[in-house]
C-alpha positions in Angstrom: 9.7 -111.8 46.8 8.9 -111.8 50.7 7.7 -108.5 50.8 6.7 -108.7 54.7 10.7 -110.2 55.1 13.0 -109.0 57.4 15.5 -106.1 55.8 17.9 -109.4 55.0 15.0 -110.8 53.0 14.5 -108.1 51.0 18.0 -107.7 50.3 18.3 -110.6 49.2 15.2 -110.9 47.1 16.2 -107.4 45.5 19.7 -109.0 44.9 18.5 -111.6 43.1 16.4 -109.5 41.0 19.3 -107.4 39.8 21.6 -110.2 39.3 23.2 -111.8 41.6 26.4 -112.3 39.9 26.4 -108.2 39.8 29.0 -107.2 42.1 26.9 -105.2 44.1 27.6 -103.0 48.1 24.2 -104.2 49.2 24.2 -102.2 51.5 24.5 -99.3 49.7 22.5 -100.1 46.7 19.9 -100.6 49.1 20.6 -98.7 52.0 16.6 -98.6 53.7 14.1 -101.2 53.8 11.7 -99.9 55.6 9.0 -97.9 54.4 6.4 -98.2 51.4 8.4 -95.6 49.1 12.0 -97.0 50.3 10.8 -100.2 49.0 9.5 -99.3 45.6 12.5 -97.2 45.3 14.4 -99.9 46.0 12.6 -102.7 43.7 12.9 -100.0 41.1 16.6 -99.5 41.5 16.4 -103.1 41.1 14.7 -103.9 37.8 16.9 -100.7 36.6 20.2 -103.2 37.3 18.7 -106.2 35.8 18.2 -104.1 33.0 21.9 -102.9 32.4 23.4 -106.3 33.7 24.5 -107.5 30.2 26.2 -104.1 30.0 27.7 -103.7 33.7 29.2 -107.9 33.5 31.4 -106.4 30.3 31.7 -103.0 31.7 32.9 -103.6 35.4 37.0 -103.7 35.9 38.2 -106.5 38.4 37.7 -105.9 41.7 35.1 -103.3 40.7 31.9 -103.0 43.0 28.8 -101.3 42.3 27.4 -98.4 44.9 24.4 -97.3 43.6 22.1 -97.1 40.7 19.4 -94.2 39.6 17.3 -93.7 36.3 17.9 -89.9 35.0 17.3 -87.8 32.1 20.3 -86.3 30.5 19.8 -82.3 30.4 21.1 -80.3 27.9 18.8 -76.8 27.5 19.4 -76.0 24.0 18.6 -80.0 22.7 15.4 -79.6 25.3 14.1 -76.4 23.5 15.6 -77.6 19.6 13.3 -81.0 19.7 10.9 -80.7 22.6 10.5 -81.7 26.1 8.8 -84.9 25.0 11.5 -86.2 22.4 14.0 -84.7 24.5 13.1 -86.8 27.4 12.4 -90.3 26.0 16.2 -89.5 23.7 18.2 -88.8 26.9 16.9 -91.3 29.8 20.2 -93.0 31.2 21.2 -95.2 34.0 23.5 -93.7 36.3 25.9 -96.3 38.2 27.9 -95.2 40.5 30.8 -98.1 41.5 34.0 -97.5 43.7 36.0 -95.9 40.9 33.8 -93.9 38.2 29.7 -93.0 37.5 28.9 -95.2 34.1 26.1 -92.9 31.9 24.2 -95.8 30.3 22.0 -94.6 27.8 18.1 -97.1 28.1 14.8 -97.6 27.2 11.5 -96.5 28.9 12.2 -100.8 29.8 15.3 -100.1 30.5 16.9 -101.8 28.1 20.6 -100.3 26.7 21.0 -98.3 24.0 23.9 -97.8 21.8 25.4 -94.9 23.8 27.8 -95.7 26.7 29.8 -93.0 28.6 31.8 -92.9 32.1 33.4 -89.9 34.2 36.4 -91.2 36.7 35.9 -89.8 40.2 39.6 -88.5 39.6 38.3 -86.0 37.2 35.3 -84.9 38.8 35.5 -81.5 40.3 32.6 -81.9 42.4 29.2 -82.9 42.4 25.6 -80.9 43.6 22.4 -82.6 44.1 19.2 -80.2 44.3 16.7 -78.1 42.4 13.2 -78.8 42.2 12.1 -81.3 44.8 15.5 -82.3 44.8 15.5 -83.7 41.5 18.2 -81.9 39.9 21.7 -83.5 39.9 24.7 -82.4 38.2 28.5 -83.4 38.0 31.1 -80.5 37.0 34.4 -82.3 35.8 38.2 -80.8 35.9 37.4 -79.2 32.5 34.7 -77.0 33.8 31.8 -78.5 32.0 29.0 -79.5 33.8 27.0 -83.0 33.2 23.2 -82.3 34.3 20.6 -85.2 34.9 16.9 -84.2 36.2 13.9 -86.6 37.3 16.1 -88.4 40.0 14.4 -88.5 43.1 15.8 -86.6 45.7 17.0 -89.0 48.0 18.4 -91.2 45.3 20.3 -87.3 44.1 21.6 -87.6 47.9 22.9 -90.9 47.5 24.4 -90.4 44.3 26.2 -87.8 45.2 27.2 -89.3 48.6 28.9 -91.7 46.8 30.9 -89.5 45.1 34.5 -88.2 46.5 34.5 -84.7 47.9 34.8 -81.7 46.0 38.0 -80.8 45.1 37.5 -77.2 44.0 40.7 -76.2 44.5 41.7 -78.5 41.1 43.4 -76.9 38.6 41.5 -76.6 35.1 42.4 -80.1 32.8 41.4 -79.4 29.5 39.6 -82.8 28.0 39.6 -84.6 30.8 36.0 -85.3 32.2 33.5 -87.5 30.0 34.6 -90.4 28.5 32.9 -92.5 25.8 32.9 -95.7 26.2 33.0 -98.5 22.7 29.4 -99.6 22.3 30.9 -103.2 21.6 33.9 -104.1 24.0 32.7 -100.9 26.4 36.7 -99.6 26.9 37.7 -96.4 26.3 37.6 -94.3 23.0 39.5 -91.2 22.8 39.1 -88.2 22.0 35.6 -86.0 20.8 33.1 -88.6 19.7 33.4 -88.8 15.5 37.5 -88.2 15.6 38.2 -91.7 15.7 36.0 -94.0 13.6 37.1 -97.4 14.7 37.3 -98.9 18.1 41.0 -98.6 18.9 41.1 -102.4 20.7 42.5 -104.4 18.5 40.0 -107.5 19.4 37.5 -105.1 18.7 37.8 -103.3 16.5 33.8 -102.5 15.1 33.2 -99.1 13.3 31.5 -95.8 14.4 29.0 -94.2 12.7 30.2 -90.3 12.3 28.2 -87.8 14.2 29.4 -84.8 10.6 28.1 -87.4 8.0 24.7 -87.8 10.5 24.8 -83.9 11.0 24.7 -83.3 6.9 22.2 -86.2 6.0 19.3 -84.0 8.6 20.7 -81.4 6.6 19.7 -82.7 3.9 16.8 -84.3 4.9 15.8 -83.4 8.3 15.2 -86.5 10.4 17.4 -88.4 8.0 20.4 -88.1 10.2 18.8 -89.1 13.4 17.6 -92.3 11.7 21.3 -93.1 10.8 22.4 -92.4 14.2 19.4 -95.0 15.3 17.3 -92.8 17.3 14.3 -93.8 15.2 11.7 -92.4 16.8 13.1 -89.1 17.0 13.9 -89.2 13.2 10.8 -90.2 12.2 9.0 -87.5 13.9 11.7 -84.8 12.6 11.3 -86.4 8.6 7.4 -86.3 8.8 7.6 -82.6 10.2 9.8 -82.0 7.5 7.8 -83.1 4.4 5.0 -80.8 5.9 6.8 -77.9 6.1 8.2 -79.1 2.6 5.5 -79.7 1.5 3.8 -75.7 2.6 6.7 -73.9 0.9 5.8 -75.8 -2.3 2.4 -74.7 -2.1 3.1 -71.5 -1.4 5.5 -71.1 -4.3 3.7 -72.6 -6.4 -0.2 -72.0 -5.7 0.5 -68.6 -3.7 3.3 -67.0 -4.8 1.5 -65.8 -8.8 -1.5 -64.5 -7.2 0.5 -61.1 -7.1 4.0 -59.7 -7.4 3.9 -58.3 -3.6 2.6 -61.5 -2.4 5.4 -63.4 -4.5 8.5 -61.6 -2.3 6.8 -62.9 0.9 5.8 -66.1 -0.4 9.5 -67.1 -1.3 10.6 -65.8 1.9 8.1 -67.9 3.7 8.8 -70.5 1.7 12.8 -70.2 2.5 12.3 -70.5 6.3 10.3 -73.8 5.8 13.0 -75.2 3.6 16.1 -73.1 5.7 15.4 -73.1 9.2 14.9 -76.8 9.9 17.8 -78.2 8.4 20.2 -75.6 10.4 18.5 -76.0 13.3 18.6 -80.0 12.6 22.2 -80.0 11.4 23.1 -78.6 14.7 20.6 -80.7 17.2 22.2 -83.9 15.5 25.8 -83.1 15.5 25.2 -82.6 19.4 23.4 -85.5 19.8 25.8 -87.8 17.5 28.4 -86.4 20.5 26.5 -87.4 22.9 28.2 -91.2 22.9 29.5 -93.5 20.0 26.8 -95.4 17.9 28.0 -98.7 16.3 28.2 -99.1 12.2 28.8 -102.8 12.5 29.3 -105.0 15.0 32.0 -106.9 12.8 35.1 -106.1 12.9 36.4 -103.0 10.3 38.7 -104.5 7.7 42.1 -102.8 8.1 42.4 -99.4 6.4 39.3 -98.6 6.3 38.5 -95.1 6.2 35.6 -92.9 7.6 32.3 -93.4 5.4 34.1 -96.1 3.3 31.7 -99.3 3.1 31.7 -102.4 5.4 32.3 -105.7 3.9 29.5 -107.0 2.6 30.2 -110.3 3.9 30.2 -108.7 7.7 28.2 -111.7 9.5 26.2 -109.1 12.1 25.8 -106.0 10.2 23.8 -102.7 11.0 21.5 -101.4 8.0 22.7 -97.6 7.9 18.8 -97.0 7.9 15.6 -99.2 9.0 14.2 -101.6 7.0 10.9 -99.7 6.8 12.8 -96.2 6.5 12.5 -96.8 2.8 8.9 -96.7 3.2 8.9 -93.5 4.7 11.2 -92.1 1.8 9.1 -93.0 -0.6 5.7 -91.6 1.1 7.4 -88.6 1.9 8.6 -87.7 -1.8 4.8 -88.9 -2.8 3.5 -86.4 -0.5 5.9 -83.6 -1.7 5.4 -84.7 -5.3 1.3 -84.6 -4.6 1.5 -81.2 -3.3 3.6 -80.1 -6.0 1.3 -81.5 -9.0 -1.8 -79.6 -6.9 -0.1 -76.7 -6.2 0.9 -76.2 -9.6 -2.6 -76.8 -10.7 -3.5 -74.0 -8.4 -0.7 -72.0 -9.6 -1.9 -72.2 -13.3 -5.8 -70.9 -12.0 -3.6 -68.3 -9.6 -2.0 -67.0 -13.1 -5.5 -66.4 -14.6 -6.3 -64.0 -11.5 -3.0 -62.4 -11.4 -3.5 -61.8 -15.2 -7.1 -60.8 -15.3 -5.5 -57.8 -12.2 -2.6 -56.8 -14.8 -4.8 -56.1 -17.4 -7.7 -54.5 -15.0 -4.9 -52.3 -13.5 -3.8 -51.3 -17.2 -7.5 -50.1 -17.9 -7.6 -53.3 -20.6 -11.0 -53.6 -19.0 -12.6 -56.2 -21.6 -9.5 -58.5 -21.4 -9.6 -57.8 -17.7 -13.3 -59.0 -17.4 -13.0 -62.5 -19.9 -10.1 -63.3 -17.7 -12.2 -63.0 -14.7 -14.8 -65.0 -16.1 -12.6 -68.0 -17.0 -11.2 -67.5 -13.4 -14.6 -68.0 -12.0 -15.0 -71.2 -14.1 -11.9 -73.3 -12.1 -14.0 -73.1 -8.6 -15.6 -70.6 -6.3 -13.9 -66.7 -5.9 -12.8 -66.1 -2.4 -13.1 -62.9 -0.6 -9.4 -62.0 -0.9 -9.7 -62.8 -4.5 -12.7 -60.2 -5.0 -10.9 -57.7 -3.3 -7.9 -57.9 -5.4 -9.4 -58.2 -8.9 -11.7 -55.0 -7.7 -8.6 -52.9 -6.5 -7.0 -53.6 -9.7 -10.2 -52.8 -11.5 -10.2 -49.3 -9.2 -6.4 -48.1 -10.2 -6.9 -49.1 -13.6 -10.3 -46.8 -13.8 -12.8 -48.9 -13.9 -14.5 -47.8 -10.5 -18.2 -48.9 -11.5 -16.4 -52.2 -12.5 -14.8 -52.2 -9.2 -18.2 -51.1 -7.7 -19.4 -54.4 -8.8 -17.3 -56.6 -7.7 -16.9 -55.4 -3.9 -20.6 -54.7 -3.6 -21.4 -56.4 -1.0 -18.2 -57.9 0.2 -17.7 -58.9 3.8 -14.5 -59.7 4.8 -10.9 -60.4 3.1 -7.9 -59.7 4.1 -6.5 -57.1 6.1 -3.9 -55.5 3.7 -6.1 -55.5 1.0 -9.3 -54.1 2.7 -6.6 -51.5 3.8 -5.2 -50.7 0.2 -9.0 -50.9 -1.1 -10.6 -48.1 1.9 -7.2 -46.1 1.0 -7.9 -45.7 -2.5 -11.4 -45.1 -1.5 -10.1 -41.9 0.3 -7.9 -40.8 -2.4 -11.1 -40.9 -5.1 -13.1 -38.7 -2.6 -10.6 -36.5 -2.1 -10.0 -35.7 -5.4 -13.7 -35.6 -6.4 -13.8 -33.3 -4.1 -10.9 -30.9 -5.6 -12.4 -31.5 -8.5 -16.0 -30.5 -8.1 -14.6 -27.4 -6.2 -12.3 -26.6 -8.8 -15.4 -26.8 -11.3 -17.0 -24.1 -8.9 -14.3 -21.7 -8.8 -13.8 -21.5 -12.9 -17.7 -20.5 -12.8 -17.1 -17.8 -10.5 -14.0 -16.4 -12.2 -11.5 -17.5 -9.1 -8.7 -18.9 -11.6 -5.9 -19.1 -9.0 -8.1 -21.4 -6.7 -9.7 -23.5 -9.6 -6.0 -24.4 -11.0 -5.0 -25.3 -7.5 -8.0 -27.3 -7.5 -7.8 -29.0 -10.1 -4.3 -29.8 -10.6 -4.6 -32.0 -7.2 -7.7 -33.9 -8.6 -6.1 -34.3 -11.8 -2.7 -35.4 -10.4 -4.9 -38.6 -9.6 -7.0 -39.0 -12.3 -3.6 -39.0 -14.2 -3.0 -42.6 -12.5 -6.4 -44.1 -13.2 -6.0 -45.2 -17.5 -9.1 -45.8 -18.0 -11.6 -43.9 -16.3 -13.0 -41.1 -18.3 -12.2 -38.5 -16.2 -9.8 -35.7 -17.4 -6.1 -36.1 -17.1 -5.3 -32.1 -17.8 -6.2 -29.0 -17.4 -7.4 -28.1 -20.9 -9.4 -31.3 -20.7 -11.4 -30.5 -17.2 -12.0 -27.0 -19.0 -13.8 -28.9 -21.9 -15.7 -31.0 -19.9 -17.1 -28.3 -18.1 -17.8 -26.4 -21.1 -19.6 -29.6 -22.9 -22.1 -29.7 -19.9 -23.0 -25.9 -20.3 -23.6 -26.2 -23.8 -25.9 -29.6 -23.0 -29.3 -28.4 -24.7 -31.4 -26.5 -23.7 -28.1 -24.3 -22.6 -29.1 -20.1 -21.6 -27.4 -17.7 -22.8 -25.3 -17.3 -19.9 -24.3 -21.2 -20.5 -23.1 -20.3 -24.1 -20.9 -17.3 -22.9 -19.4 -19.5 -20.0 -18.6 -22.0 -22.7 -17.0 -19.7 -24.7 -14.7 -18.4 -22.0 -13.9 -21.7 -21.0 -13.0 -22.8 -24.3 -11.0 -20.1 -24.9 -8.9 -20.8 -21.8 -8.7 -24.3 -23.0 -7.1 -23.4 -26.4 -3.7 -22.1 -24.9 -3.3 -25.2 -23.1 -1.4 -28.5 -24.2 -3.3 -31.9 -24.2 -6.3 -31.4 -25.6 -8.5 -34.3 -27.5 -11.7 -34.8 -28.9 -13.9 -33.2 -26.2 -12.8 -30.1 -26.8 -13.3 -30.3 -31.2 -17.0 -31.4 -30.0 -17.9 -28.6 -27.7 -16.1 -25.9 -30.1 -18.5 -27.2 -33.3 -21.5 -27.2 -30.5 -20.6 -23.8 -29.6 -20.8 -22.7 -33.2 -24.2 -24.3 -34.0 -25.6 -23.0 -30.9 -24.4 -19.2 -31.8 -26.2 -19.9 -35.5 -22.9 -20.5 -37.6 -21.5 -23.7 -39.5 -19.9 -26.1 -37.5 -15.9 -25.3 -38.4 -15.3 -28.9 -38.7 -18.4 -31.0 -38.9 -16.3 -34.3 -38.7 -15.3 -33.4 -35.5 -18.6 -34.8 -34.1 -17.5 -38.4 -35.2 -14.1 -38.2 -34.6 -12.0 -39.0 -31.7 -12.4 -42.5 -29.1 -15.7 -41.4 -27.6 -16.4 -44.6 -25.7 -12.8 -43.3 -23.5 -15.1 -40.2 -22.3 -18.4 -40.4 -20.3 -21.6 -41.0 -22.4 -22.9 -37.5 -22.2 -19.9 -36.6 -25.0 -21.7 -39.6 -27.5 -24.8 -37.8 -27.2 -23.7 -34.5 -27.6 -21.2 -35.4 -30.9 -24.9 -36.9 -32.2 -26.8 -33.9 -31.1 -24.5 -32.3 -33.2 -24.8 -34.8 -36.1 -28.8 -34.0 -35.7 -28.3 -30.4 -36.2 -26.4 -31.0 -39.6 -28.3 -33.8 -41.2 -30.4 -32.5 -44.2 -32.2 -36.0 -44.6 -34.4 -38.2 -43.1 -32.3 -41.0 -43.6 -29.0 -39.2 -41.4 -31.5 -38.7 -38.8 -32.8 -42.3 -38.3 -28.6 -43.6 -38.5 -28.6 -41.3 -35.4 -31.5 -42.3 -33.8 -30.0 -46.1 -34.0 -27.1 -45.1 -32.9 -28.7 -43.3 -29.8 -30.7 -46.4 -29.3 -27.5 -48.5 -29.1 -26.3 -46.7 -26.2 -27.5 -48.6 -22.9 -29.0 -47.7 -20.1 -25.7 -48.9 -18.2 -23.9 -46.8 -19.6 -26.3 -44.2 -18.9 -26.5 -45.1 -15.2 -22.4 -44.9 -15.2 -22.7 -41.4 -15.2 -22.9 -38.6 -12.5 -26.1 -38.9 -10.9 -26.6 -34.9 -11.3 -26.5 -35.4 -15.1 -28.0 -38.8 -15.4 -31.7 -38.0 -16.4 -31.1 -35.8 -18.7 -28.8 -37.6 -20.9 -31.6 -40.5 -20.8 -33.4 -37.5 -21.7 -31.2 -36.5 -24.5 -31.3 -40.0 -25.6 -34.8 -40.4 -25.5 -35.0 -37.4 -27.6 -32.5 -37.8 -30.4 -34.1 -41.6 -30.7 -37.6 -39.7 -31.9 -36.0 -37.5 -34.0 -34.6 -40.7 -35.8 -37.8 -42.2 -36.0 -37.0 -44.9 -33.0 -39.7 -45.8 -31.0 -39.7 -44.5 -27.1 -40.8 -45.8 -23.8 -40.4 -44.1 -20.6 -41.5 -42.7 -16.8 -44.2 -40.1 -17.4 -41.5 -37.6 -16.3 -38.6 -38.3 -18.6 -40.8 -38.2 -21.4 -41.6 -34.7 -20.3 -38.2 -33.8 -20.1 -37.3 -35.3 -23.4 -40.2 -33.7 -25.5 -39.0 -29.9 -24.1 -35.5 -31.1 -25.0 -36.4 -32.0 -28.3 -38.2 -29.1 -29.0 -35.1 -26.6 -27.9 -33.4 -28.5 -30.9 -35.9 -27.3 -33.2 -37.4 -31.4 -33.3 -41.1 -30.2 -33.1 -42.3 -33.6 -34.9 -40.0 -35.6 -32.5 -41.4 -34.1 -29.3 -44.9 -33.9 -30.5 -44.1 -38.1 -31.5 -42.8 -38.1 -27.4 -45.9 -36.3 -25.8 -48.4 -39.0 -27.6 -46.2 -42.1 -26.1 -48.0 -43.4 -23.3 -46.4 -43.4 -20.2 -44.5 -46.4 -18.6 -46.0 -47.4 -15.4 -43.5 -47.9 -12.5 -43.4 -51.8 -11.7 -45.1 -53.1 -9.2 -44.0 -55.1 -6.6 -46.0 -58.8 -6.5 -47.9 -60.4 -3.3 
């Protein structure tokens, strides 16, 4: 090309690259040659023709001229926002040529090569046309129907041009109902009626070639997101739709599966996650492809149809030029896809089945089945690390089942997890203080003879103790009353202790739910006041290990009082040995040393041997000598003390 030419030079040059068999208004396909931009506009206008010639020399009527020629997007907001600017852009870049009779919508490449879809408006059904917007890059065409065609990215003097070439409005046109775009056969580019998909082989009889239908590609995204863009040939688009699919596919699997068992308030969520990943694409694809499947008529075939055929009914198989109804390499993706669902799905179940193990190990925690609770925990552990969230759960659990110094354990020292949880957790929290509180206060009132508040009192505290099974707190009044009497009549009790006792127990006796604390502190009491215990059995009956230690020691401090032999005494003393210092520390730090104390004291009366701080010995030989165990504190006072441990350098 002469690029320093005259403006006849560069006419012609341009010309010749568009084709110079195109019947082109030189003139007005290149109306300015001077000027840098005018000239890359116009060598651009150019290489767009060359492009589209195959097209245009089958398109163009007789006598037909071309006027001028700009590369566009096609706009449609909805199909911008659906698949993305991106997608929506390289799907929807056409070739707008405008001739003496109608504006041809080529659909091309980023090479501007031609697509499959073809459309046309005649000037006699355009209502008018507007150029503007955004640097003038906005153009749009409103036809006698009242729907509006919009294209952006034109340049704004090629939007002048465009629209210069146009006739003038003709607002005053009455509505025409289906009149305005036309879509063109992809094959022998005349006419096809009606809405694209309503007719689904080329009407002209020496064309005849089938259509793909935009409902079948509309149900296959359905189906398979992506799956019906790659039948309607816009692979790239499909492509990127079917591996966004699988992932999303591929999440609700894994959250069924591996997320869903971890608890039954997570499961609700979890499916309706899961639901939008599966749900919400394919509607929102169904719909994107049908509008894009109208957008212009894709070919099936480019062999003729054999007569009769019928929408969706095969092509002959002997077809010479036939189109696959999918790529070649689509099969590929298929099967990489269903692998990647069908990988997901085997490790997600795999998670599921550890998932199980904590969402069991919670039931029975929350139950108060605090042994299963802890094996299942344990096996848990074994399958990989614990996360945060999954501490916090298995400690709430432990919490409302009543284990709190098993749920103790498990959060000590626990940093973050997740929101809801910590929430439920530092809830609970509150609850326990609050009724600890209304307990201990209600405890202070029935010393003090203030009935009316103590009830009150305690009925709040209880109220919650009622919904922890398996902490051994009371669950009724008559209970609360007993425990309170047990630790006044914990040697060495005063005379005021027994009395309080008494009253207490008294109380207790017209009240419903009692159990074996009560039958303990009523023999004590009758021991203490120099009688017979009424029921001496009563000190080994009952599930002791349900109430706090201090109820074990005082059934065997009981035992103690009634044995006659030395070998009852040393079956106690082993059996006061048995109980651990765990258990010990479980308890109520203002009782805590003296039932070590106790402990230590009904071990020497067995015969056990002792070892202790210099001060719990000292504790535990006056204890045993308020039981009437002079040869058992005298055996304490010669142990020699335990030294604290020291730390090392």
């Amino acid at each position: 090309m002469n690029a320093n030419g005259t403006g006849v030079d560069l006419r012609s040059d341009w010309t010749r690259m568009a084709g110079a068999d195109l019947p082109l208004e030189v003139a007005s396909v290149f109306p300015a040659t001077e000027g840098f931009s005018e000239k890359r506009s116009a060598k651009r206008r150019a290489k767009l023709l060359a492009g589209v010639r195959p097209v245009l020399r089958r398109a163009l009527e007789p006598e037909e001229r071309i006027l001028f020629a700009a590369r566009a997007m096609q706009y449609s907001p909805g199909e911008f926002m659906a698949s993305g600017m991106l997608v929506a852009q390289l799907s929807n870049q056409v070739a707008l040529v405008a001739t003496d009779r109608r504006l041809l919508v080529l659909f091309v490449d980023s090479k501007n090569r031609p697509k499959d879809l073809k459309n046309q408006i005649r000037y006699s059904e355009i209502r008018r046309v507007k150029s503007g917007g955004f640097l003038g890059s906005r153009y749009s065409v409103e036809t006698l129907d009242r729907k509006t065609l919009i294209f952006i990215g034109i340049p704004r003097k090629d939007a002048k041009r465009l629209a210069s070439a146009m006739p003038a409005p003709r607002l005053d046109a009455p509505k025409a109902p289906g009149r305005g775009l036309e879509h063109l056969c992809p094959a022998c580019l005349r006419v096809v009626p009606g809405q694209v998909g309503s007719v689904v082989t080329c009407p002209n009889g020496a064309c005849r070639i089938p259509f793909r239908s935009p409902r079948k590609a509309a149900w296959l995204s359905f189906l398979v997101p992506g799956l019906g863009d790659l039948y309607l040939r816009h692979h790239f688009f499909g492509t990127l739709e079917f591996v966004g699919s699988i992932v999303l596919l591929c999440m609700a699997v894994f959250l069924l599966l591996a997320e869903a068992p971890k608890s039954a308030s997570d499961a609700g969520a979890a499916w309706t996650v899961a639901a939008l990943l599966v749900l919400a694409p394919r509607i929102v694809d169904y719909a994107l492809t049908l509008h894009m499947g109208r957008k212009g008529i894709v070919p099936l075939s480019w062999q003729p149809a054999p007569r009769g055929v019928a929408e969706g009914a095969p092509i002959e198989p002997r077809a010479a030029k036939p189109l696959p109804a999918f790529p070649v390499w689509a099969r590929a993706l298929f099967i990489l896809g269903a692998l990647a669902a069908a990988g997901t799905g085997w490790a997600a179940y795999r998670s599921a089945q550890t998932n199980r193990t904590l969402l069991a190990a919670c039931e029975r925690a929350q139950k108060g089945d605090g042994e299963a609770a802890w094996k299942l925990w344990e096996q848990y552990g074994k399958s990989g690390a614990r996360s945060n969230d999954d501490r916090a759960r298995f400690g709430l659990a432990l919490y409302r089942g009543g284990d709190l110094e098993g749920g103790d354990s498990v959060l000590t020292g626990l940093s973050t997890a997740d929101k809801g949880l910590v929430e439920e957790i530092n809830a609970f929290i509150e609850k326990l203080k609050t009724a600890s509180n209304d307990y201990q206060a209600g405890r202070q009132a029935l010393l003090k003879g203030e009935d009316d508040a103590a009830e009150a009192a305690l009925d709040r505290a209880i109220a919650f103790y009622r919904t922890l099974p398996r902490t051994p707190l009371p669950k009724s009044r008559r209970q609360a009353l007993a425990e309170l009497a047990g630790e006044l009549l914990a040697p060495p009790p005063t005379e005021e202790d027994v009395a309080a006792a008494a009253h207490l127990l008294e109380k207790a006796e017209a009240l419903p739910d009692g159990d074996a604390r009560d039958r303990i502190a009523k023999n004590r009491l009758a021991l203490l006041r120099g009688g017979q215990a009424v029921d001496a059995a009563a000190f080994a009956s009952g599930d002791l290990a349900s109430f706090y230690v201090t109820w074990h020691v005082l059934a065997l401090e009981g035992r103690a009082r009634l044995a006659t032999t030395s070998a009852e005494l040393a079956a106690i003393g082993q059996e006061a040995e048995k109980l651990t210092p765990a258990e010990l520390g479980r308890l109520p730090e203002s009782v805590r040393d003296v039932a070590r104390a106790r402990r230590l004291a009904l071990m020497a009366a067995g015969g056990r041997p002792v070892e202790a701080p210099a001060e719990l010995l000292r504790v535990a030989a006056e204890l045993a000598e308020s039981q009437g165990w002079n040869d058992a504190a005298a055996a304490i006072r010669g142990v020699p003390a335990k030294e604290p441990a020291r730390a090392s350098n």
